[in-house]
C-alpha positions as CSV (number, residue, x, y, z in Angstrom):
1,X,-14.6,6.5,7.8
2,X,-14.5,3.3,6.7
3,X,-12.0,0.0,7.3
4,X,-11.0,-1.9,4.5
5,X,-8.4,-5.5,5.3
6,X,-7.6,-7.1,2.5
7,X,-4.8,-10.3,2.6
8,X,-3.1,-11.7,0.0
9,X,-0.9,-15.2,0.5
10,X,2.8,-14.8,-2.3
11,X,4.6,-17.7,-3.0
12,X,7.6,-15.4,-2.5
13,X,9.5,-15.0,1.2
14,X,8.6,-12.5,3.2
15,X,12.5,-10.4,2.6
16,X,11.7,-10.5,-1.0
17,X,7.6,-9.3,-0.7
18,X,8.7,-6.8,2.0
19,X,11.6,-5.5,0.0
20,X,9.2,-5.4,-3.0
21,X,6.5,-3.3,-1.3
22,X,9.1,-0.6,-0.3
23,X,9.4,-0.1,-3.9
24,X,6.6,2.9,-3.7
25,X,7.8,4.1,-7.3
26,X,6.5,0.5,-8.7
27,X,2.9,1.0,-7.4
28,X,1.8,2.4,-10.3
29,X,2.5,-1.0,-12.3
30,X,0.0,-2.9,-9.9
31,X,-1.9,-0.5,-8.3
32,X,-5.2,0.5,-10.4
33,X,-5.6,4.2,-10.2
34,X,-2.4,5.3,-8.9
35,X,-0.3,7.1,-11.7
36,X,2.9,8.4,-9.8
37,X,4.1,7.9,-6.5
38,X,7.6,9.8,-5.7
39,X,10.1,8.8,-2.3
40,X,10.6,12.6,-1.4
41,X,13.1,11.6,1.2
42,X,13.0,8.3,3.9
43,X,9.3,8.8,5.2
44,X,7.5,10.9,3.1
45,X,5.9,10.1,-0.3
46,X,4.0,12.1,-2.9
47,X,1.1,10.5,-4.7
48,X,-0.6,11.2,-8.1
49,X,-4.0,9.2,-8.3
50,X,-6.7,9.1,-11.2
51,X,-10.4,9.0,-8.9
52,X,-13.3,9.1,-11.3
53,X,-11.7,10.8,-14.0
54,X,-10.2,13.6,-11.7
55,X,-6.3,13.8,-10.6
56,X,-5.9,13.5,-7.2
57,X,-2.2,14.5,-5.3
58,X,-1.6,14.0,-1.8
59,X,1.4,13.7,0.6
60,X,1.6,10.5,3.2
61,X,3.9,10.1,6.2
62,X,5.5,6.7,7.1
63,X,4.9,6.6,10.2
64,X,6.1,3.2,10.9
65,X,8.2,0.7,9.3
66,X,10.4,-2.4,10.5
67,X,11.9,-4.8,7.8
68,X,10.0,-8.1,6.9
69,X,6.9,-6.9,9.7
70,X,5.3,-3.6,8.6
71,X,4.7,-0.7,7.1
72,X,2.5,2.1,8.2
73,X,1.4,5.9,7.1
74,X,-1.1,8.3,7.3
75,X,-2.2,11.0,4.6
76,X,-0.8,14.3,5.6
77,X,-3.6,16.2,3.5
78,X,-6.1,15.5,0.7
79,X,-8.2,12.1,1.4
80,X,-7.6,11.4,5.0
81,X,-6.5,7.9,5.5
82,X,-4.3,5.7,7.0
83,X,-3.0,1.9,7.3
84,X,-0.8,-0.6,7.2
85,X,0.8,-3.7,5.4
86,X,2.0,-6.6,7.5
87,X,4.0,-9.0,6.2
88,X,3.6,-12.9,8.0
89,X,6.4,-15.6,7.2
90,X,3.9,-18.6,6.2
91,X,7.2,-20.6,5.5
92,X,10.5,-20.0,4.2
93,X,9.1,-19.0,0.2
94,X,5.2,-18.0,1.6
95,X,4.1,-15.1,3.0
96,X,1.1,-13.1,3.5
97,X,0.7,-9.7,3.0
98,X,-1.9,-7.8,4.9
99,X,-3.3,-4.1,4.0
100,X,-5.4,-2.8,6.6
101,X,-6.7,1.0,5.1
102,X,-9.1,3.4,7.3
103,X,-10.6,5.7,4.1
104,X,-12.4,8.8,4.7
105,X,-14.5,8.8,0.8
106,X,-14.7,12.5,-0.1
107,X,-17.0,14.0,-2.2
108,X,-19.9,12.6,-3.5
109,X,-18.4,9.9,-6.0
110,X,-16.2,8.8,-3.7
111,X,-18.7,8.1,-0.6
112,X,-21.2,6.1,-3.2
113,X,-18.5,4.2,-4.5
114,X,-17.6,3.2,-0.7
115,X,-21.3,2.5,-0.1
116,X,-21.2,0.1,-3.2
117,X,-17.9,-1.3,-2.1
118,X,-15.9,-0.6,-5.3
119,X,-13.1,0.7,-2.6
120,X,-12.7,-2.7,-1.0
121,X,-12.7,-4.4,-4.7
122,X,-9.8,-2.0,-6.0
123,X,-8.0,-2.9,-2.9
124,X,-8.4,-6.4,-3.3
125,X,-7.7,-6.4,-7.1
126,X,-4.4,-4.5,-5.8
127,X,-3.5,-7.3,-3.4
128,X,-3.9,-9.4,-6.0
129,X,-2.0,-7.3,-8.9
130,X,0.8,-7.1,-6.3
131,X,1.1,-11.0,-6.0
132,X,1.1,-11.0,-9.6
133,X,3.7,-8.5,-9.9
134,X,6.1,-9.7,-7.4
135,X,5.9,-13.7,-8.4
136,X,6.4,-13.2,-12.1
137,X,9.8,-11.6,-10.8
138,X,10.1,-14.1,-8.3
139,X,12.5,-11.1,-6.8
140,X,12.3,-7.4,-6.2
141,X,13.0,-4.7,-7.8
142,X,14.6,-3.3,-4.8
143,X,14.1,-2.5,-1.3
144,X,14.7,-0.5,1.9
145,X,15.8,-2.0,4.9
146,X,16.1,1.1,7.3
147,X,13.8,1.2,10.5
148,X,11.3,4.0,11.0
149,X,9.8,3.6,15.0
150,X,6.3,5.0,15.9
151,X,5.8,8.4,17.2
152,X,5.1,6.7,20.1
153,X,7.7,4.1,20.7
């Protein structure tokens, strides 16, 4: 298993990066390899991801979320992993966004490519893609405001 933490500091405020990053549908616009992700219902999401050529689907579980803090989920089957994005006011139109991924690589390709540390460069480029993304707008597309507590809260 391996830990990958990538930050990224938007010159957005934190409502309008949170909100953004609650748009799950949009990943696909800044999110290299992801071609679908679908809100099945308030926690749980269904993923569509091109890996090495090969079409990857998996369901993840939100498993915690509070507005304009963070966001959490683990993969319920497929490539186990889990993580979180934190979101940190840096001032009232700056804030930086956290991911903080544990990846268990499957299969051959995807253990090398951890090895070589092409994981932590796609996660970086996708920090970066999401700034990108979300400060061209300069507001989201969206955004869901409900609370979802930890199991164990």
């Amino acid at each position: 298993m391996s830990t990958i933490t990538e930050a990224v500091d938007v010159d957005v405020p934190v409502r309008t990066a949170y909100n953004q990053w609650t748009q799950f549908e949009t990943f696909p616009q800044f999110m290299e390899g992801v071609r679908e992700v679908l809100q099945v219902d308030d926690v749980h999401t269904h993923w569509v991801l091109d890996v090495a050529g090969r079409t990857r689907e998996f369901d993840a579980t939100i498993t915690e979320q509070h507005p304009d803090e963070r966001v959490a989920w683990h993969s319920d089957a497929g490539p186990d992993h889990a993580g979180v994005i934190t979101f940190h006011r840096l001032d009232g139109t700056h804030t930086r966004v956290t991911a903080q991924m544990d990846i268990d690589p499957e299969g051959f390709v995807e253990n090398v490519a951890d090895k070589l540390g092409v994981l932590n460069h796609r996660v970086k480029a996708d920090m970066e893609h999401f700034k990108e993304f979300v400060e061209e707008r300069g507001f989201e597309t969206g955004g869901w405001r409900g609370d979802v507590d930890s199991p164990t809260s």
